[in-house]
N, C-alpha and C positions, 0 to 999 in steps of 0.2 A: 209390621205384622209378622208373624210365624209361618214360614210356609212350609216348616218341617209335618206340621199337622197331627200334631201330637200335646198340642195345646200349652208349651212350656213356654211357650212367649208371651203366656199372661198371665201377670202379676195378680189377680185374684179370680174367685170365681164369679163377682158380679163381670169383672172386663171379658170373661170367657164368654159367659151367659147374653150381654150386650152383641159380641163380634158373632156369635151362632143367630140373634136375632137380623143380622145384617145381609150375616150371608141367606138365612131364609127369603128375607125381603128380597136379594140380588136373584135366587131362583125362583123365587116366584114372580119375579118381571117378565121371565120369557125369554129376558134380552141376556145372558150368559150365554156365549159358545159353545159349543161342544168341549173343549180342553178345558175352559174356564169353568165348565159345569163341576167335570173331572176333577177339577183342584179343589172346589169350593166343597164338594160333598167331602175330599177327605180330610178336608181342613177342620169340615162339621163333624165329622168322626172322632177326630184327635180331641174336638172339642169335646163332645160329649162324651167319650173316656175320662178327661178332666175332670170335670163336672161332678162325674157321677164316682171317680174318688176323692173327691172333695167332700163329696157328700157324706159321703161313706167313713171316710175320718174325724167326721164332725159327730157324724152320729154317735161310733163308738165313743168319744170323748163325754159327750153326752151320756150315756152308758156307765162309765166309767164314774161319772160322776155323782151317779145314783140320788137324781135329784127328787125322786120321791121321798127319801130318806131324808135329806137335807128340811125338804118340806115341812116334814113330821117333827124333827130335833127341833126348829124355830116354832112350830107350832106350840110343842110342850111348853117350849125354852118361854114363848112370850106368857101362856095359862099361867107359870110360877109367878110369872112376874106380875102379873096381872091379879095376881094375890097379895102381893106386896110382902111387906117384912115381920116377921111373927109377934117378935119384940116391941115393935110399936116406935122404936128409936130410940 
């Protein structure tokens, strides 16, 4: 596990998302210490910085990809063809 808490010791954002559910269940048992409390909530911090630029770079990709546009090109793209060949063959 990562105890720098900063969330770089997980390989994706579901293993990030999974270890944030873990540590919620570990505080909401009651049964965490006091120091343990301590480490677990900034460990859930690093976590949710993680997370939320993951998100965040997914989305712009997203973005980037201007997938309304895409939508619309294949929509045309299938109408023509959906008309078939002028010529007849």
């Amino acid at each position: 596990m990562n105890d720098s808490g900063d969330g770089a010791g997980h390989h994706s954002y579901e293993e990030a998302v999974e270890r944030l559910e873990a540590i919620i269940v570990r505080l909401d048992s009651g049964k965490a210490e006091l120091r343990e409390t301590l480490e677990l909530c900034r460990e859930g911090k690093g976590l949710v910085e993680y997370c939320r630029a993951e998100l965040d770079a997914v989305s712009g990709e997203l973005e980037r990809l201007d997938l309304d546009e895409l939508v619309r090109k294949l929509e045309a793209g299938a109408s023509g063809e959906a008309a078939g060949p002028e010529d007849g063959g």
